[in-house]
N, C-alpha and C positions, 0 to 999 in steps of 0.2 A: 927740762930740769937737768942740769949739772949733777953726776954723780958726788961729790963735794955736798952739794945740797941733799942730796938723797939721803949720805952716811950721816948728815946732822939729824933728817928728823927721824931716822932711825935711832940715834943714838941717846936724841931727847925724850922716843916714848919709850922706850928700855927701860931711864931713868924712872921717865912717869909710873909705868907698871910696875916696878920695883916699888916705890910708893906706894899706889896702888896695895898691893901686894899685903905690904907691911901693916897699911891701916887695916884691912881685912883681919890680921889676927888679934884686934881688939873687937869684934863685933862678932854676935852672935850668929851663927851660922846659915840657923832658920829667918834671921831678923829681912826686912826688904832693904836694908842699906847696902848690907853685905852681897846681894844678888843684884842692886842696880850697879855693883863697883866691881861683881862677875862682869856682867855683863859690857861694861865699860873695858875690861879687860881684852875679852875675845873683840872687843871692836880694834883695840889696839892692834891686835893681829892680826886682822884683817886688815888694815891701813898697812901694817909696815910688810905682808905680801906683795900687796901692791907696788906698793912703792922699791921694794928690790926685788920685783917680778918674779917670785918663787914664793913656795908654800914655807913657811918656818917649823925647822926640827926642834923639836921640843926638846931633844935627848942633849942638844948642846948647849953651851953657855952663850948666853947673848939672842938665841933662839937660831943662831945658825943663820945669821942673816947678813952681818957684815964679813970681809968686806962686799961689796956687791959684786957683781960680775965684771969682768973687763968691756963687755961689748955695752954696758949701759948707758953711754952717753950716743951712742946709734940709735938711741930710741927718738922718736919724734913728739 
C-alpha cells in the first residue's frame, strides 16, 4: 500500500468517526444503538493503528495519526 493510500483511508474514517461521533449525541446513552456505534468507533481505531502502524493519541487532533511515518512505503 502506497502511503498516499494509507493518508486517504485514514483521512476518510476521521471523517466517518466524526460522524459517527455526532449521531451518538442524539441517542440515548443506555440505548443498544448508541453502544453498537461505540463500538464501531473503537473498531475505527483499530483499523486506522493499523494502518499507520502506531497506537493513536487520543490527546491530539486527528488522533495523532497523520502524517504517517516517512519510512512507510518500506513496508511490504
Amino acid at each position: 500500500m502506497f502511503a498516499r493510500d494509507a493518508e486517504a483511508i485514514i483521512r476518510d474514517a476521521l471523517r466517518l468517526r466524526d460522524t459517527i461521533l455526532a449521531a451518538q449525541l442524539h441517542l440515548k446513552a443506555n440505548g443498544a444503538l448508541f453502544w453498537q456505534l461505540s463500538g464501531l468507533t473503537d473498531r475505527l481505531h483499530a483499523v486506522m493503528a493499523t494502518v499507520a502502524e502506531r497506537e493513536p493519541d487520543f490527546r491530539t487532533a486527528g488522533l495523532g495519526l497523520l502524517p504517517l511515518p516517512e519510512d512507510y512505503s518500506s513496508r511490504k
